[in-house]
mmCIF file as Biopython writes it, N, C-alpha, C and O atoms, coordinates in Angstrom:
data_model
#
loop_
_atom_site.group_PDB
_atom_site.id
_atom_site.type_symbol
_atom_site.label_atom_id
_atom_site.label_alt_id
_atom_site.label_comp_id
_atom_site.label_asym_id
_atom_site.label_entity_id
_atom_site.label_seq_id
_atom_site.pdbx_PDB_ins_code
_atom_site.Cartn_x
_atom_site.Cartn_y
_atom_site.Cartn_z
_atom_site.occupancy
_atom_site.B_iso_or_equiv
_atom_site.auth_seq_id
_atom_site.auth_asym_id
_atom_site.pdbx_PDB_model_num
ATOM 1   N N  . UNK A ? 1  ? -24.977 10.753  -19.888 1.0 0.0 1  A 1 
ATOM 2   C CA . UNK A ? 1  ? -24.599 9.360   -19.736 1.0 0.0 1  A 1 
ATOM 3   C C  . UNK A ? 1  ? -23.235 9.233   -19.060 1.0 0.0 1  A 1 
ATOM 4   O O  . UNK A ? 1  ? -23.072 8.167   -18.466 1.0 0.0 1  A 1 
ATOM 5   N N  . UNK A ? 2  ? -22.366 9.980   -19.033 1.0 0.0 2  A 1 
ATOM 6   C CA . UNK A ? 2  ? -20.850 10.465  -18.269 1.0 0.0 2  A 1 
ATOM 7   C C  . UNK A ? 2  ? -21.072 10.157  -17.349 1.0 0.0 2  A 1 
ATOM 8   O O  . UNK A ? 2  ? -20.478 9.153   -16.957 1.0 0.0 2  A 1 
ATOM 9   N N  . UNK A ? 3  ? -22.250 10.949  -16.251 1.0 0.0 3  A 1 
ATOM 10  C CA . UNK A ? 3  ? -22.346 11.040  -15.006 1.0 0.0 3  A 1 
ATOM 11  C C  . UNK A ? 3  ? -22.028 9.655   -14.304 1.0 0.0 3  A 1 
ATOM 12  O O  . UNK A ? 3  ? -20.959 9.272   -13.830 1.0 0.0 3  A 1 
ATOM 13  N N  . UNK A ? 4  ? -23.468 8.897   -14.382 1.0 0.0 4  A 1 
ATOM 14  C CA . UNK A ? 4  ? -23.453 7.519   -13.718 1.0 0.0 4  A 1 
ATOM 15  C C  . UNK A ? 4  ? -22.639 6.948   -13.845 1.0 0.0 4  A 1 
ATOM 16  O O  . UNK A ? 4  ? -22.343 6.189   -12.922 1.0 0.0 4  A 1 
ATOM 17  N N  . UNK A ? 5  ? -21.648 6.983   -15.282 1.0 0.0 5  A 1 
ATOM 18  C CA . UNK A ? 5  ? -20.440 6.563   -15.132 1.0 0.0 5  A 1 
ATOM 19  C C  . UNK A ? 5  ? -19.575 6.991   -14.233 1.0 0.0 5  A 1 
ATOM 20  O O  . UNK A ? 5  ? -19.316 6.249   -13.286 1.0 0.0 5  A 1 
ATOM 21  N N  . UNK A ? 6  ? -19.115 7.934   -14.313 1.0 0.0 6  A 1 
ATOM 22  C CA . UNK A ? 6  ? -18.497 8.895   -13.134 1.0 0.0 6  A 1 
ATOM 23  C C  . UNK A ? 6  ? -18.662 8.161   -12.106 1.0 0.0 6  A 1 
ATOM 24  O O  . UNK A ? 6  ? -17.821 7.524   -11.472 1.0 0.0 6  A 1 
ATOM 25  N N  . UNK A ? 7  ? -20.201 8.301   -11.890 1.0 0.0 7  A 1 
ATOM 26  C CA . UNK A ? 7  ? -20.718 7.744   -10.115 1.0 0.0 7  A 1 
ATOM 27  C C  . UNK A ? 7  ? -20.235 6.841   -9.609  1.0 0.0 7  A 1 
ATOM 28  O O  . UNK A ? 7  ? -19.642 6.879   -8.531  1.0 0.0 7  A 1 
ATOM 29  N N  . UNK A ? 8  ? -20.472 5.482   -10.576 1.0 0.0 8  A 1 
ATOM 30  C CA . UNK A ? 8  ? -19.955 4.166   -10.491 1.0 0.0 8  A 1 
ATOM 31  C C  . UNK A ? 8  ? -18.333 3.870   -10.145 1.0 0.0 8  A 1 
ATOM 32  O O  . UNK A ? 8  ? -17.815 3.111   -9.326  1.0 0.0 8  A 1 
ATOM 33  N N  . UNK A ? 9  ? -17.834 4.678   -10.998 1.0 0.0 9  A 1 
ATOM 34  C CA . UNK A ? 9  ? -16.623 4.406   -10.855 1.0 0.0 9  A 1 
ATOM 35  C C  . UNK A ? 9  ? -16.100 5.272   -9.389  1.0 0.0 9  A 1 
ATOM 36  O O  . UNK A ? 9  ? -15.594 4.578   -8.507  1.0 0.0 9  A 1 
ATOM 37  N N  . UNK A ? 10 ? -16.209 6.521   -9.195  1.0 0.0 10 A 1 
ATOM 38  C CA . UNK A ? 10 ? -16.078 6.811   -7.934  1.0 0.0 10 A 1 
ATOM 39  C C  . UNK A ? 10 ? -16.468 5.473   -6.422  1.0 0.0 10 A 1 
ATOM 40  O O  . UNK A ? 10 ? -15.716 4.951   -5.599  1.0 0.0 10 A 1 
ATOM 41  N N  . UNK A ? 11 ? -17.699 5.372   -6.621  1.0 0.0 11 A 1 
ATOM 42  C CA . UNK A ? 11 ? -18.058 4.559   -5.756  1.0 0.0 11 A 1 
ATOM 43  C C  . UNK A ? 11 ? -17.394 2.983   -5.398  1.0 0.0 11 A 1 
ATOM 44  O O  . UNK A ? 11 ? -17.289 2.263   -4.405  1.0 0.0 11 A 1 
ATOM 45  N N  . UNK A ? 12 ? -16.970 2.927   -7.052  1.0 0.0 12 A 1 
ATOM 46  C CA . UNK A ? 12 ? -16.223 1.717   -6.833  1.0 0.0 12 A 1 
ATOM 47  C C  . UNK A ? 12 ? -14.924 1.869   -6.354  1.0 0.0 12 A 1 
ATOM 48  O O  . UNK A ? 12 ? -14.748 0.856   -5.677  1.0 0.0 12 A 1 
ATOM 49  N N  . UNK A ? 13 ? -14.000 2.486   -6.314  1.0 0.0 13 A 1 
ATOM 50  C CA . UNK A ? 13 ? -12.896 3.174   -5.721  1.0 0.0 13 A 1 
ATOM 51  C C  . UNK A ? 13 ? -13.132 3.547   -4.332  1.0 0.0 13 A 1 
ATOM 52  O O  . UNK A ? 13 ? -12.354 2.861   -3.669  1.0 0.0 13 A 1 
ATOM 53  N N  . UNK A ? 14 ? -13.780 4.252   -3.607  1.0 0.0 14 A 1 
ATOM 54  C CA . UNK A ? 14 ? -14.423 4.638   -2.827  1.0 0.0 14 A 1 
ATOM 55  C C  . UNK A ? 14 ? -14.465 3.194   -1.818  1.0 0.0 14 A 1 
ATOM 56  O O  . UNK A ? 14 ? -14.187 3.237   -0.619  1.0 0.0 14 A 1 
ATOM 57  N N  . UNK A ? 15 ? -14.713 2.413   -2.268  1.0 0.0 15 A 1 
ATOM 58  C CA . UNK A ? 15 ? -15.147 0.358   -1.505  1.0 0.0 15 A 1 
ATOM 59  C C  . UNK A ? 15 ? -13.592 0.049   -1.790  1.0 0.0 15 A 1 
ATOM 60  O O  . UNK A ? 15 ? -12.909 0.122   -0.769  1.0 0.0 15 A 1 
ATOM 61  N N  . UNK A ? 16 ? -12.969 -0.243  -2.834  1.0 0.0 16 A 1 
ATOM 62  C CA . UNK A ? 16 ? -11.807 -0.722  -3.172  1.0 0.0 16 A 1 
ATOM 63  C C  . UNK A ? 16 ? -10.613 -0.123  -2.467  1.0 0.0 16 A 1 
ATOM 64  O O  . UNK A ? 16 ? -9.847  -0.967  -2.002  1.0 0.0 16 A 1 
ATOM 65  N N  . UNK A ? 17 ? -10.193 1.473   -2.234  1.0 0.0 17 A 1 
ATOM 66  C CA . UNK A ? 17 ? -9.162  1.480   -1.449  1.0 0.0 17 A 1 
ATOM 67  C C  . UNK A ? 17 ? -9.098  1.387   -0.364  1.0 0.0 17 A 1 
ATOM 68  O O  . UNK A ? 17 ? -7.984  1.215   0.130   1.0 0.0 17 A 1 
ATOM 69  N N  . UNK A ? 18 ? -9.871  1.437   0.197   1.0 0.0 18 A 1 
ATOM 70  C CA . UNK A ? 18 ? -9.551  1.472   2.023   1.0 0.0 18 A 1 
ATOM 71  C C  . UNK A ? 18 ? -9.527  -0.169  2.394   1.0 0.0 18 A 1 
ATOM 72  O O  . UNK A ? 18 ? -9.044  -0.531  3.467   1.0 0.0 18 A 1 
ATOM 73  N N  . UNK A ? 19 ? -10.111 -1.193  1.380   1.0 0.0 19 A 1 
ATOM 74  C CA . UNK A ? 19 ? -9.658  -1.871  1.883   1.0 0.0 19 A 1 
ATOM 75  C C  . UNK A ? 19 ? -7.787  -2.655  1.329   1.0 0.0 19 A 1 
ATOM 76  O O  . UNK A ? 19 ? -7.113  -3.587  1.768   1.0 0.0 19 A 1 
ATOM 77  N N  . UNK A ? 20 ? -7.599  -1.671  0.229   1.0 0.0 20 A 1 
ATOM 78  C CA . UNK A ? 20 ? -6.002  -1.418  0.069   1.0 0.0 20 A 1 
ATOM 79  C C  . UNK A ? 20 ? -5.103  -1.034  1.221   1.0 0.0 20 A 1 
ATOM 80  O O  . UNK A ? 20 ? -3.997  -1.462  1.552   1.0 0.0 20 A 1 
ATOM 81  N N  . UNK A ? 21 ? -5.818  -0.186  1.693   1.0 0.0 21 A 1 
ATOM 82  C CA . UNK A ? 21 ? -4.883  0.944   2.898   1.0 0.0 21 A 1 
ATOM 83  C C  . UNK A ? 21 ? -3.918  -0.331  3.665   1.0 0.0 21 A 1 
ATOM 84  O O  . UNK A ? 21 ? -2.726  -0.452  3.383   1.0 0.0 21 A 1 
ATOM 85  N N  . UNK A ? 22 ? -4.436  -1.009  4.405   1.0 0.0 22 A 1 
ATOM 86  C CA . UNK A ? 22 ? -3.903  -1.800  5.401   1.0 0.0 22 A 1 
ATOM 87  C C  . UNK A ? 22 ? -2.804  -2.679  4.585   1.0 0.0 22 A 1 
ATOM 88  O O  . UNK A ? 22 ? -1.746  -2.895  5.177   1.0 0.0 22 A 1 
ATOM 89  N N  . UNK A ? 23 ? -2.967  -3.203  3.274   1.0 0.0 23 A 1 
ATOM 90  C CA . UNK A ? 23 ? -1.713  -3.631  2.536   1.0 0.0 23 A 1 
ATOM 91  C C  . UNK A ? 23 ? -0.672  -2.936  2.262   1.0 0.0 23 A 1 
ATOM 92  O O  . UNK A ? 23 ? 0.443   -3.442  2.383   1.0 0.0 23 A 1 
ATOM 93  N N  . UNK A ? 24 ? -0.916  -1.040  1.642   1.0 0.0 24 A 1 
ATOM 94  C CA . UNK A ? 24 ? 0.418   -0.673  1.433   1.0 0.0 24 A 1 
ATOM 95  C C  . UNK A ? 24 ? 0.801   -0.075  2.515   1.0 0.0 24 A 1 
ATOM 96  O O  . UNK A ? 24 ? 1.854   0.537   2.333   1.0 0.0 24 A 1 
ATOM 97  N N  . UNK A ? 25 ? 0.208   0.041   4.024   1.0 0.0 25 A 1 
ATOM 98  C CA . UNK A ? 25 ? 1.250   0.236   5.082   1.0 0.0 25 A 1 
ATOM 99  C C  . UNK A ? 25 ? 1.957   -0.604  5.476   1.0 0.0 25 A 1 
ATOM 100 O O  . UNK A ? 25 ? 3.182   -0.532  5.577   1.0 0.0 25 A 1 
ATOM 101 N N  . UNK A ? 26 ? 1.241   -1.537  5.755   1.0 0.0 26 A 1 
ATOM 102 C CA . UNK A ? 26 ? 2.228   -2.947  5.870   1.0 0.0 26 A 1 
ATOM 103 C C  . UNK A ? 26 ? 3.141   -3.329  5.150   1.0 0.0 26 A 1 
ATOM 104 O O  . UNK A ? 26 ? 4.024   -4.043  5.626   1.0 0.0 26 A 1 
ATOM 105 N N  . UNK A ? 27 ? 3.152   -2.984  3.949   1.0 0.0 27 A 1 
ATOM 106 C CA . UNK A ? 27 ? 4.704   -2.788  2.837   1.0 0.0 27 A 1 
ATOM 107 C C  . UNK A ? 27 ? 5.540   -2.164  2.798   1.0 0.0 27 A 1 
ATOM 108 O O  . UNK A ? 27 ? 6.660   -2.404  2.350   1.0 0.0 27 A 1 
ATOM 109 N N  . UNK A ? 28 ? 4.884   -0.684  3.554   1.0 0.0 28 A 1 
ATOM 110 C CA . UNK A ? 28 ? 6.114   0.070   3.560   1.0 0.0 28 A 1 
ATOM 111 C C  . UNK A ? 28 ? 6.948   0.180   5.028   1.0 0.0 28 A 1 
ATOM 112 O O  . UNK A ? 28 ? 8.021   0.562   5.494   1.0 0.0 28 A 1 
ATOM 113 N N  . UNK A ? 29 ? 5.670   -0.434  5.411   1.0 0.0 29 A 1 
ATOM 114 C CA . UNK A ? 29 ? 6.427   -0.797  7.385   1.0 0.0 29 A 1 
ATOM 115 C C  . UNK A ? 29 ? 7.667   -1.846  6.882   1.0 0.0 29 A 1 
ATOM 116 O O  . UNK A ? 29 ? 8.867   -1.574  6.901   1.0 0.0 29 A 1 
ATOM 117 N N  . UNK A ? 30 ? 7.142   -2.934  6.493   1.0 0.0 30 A 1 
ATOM 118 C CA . UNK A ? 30 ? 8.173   -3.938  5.879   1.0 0.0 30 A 1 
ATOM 119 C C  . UNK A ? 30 ? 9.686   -3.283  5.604   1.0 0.0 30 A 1 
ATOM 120 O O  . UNK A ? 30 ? 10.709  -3.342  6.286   1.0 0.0 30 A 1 
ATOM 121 N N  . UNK A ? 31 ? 9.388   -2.589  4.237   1.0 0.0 31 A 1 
ATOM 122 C CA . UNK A ? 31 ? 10.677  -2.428  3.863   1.0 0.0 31 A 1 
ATOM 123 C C  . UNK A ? 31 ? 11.422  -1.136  4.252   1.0 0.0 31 A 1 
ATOM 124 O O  . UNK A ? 31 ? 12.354  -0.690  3.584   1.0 0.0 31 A 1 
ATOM 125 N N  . UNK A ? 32 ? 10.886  -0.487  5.530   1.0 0.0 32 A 1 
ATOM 126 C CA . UNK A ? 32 ? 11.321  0.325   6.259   1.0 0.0 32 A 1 
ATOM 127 C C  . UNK A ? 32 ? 11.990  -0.593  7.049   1.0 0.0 32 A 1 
ATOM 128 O O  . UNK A ? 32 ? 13.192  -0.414  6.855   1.0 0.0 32 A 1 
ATOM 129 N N  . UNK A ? 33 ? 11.824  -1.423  7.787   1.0 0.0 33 A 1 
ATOM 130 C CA . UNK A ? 33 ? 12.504  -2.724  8.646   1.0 0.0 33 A 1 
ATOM 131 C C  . UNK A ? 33 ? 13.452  -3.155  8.058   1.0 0.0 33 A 1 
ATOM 132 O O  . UNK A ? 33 ? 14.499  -3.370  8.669   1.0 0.0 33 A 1 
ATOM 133 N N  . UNK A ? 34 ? 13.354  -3.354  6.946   1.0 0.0 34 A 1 
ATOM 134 C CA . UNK A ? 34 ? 14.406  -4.035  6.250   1.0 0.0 34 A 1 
ATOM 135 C C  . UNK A ? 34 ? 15.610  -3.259  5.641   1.0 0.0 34 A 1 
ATOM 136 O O  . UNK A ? 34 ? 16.455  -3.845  4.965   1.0 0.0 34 A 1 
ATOM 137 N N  . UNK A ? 35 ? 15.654  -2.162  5.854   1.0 0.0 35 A 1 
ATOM 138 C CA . UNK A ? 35 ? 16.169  -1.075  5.301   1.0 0.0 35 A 1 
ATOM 139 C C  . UNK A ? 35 ? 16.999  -1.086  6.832   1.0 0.0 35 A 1 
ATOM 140 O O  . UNK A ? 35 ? 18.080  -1.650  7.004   1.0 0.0 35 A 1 
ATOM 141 N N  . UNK A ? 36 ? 16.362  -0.454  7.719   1.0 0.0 36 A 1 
ATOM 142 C CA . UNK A ? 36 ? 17.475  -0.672  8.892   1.0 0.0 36 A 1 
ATOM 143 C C  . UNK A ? 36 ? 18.110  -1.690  9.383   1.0 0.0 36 A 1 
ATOM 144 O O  . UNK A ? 36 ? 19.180  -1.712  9.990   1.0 0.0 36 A 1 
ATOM 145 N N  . UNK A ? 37 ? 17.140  -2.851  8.987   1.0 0.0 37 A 1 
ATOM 146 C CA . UNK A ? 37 ? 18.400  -4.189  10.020  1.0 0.0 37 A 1 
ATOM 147 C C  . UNK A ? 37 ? 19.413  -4.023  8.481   1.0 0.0 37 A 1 
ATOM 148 O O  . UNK A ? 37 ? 20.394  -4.685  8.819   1.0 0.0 37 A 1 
ATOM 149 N N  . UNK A ? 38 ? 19.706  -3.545  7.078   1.0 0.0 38 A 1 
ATOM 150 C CA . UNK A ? 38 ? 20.537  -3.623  6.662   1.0 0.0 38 A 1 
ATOM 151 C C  . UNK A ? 38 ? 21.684  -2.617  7.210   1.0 0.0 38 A 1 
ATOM 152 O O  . UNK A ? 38 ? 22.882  -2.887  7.304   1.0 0.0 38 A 1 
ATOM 153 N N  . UNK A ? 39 ? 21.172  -1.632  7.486   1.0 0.0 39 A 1 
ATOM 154 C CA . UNK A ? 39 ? 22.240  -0.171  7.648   1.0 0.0 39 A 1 
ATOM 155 C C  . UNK A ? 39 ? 22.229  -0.718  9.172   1.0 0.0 39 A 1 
ATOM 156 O O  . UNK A ? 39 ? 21.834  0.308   9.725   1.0 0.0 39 A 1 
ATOM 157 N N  . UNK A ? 40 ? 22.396  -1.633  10.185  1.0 0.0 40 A 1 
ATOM 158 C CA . UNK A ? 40 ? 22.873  -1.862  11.550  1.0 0.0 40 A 1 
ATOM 159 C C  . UNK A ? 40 ? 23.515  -2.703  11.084  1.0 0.0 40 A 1 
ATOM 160 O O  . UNK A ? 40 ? 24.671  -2.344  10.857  1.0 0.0 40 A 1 
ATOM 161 N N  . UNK A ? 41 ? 23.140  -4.325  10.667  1.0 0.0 41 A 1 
ATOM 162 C CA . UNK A ? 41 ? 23.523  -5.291  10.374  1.0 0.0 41 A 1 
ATOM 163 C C  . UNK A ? 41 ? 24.692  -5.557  9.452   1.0 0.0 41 A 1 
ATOM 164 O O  . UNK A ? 41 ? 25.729  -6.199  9.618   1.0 0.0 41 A 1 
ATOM 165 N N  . UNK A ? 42 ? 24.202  -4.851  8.405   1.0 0.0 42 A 1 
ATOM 166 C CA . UNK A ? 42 ? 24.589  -5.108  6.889   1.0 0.0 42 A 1 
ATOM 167 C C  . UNK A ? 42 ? 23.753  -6.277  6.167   1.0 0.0 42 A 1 
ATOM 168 O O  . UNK A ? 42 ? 22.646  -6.647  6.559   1.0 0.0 42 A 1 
ATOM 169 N N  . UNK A ? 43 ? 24.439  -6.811  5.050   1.0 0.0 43 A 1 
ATOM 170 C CA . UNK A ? 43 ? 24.372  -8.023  4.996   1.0 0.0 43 A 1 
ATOM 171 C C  . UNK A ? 43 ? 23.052  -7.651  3.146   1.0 0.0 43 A 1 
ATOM 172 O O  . UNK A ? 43 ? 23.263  -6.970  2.142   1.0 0.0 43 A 1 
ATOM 173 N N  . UNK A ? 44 ? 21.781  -8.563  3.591   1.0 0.0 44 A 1 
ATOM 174 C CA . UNK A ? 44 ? 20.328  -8.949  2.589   1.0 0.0 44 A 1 
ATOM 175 C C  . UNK A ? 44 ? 19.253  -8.138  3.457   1.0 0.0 44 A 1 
ATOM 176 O O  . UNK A ? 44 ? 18.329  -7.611  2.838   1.0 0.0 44 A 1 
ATOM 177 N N  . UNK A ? 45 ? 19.323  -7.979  5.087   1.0 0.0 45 A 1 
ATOM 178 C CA . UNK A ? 45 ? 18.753  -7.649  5.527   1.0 0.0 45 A 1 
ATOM 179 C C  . UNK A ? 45 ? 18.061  -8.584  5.792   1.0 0.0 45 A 1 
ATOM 180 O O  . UNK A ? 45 ? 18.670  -9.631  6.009   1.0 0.0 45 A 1 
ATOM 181 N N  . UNK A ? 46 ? 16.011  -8.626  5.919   1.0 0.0 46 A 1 
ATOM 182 C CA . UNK A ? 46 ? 15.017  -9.399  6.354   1.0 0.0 46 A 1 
ATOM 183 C C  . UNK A ? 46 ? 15.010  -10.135 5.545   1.0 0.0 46 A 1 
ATOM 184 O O  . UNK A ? 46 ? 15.140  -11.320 5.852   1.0 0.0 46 A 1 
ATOM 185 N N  . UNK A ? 47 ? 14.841  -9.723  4.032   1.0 0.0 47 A 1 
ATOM 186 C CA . UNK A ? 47 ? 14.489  -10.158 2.979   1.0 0.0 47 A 1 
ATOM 187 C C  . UNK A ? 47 ? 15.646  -10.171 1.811   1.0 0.0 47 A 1 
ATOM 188 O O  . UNK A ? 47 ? 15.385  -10.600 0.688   1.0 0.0 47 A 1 
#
């Protein structure tokens, strides 16, 4: 009875992150940006 559990949950992960992927690059693109206009700029930065 483990298994199909197993299965399920793999599979559901499997659908669920990739469509994550494109959010946490875009977050860390973000606060990579924001990180340098502080260390040129100074200041709050973007955000």
């Amino acid at each position: 009875m483990r298994k199909p559990a197993l299965g399920l949950f793999l599979m559901a992960a499997a659908l669920v992150l990739p469509a994550c992927a494109p959010l946490l690059v875009g977050g860390a693109v973000a606060v990579v940006a924001d990180e340098a206009i502080e260390q040129e700029k100074g200041g709050d930065g973007l955000f």
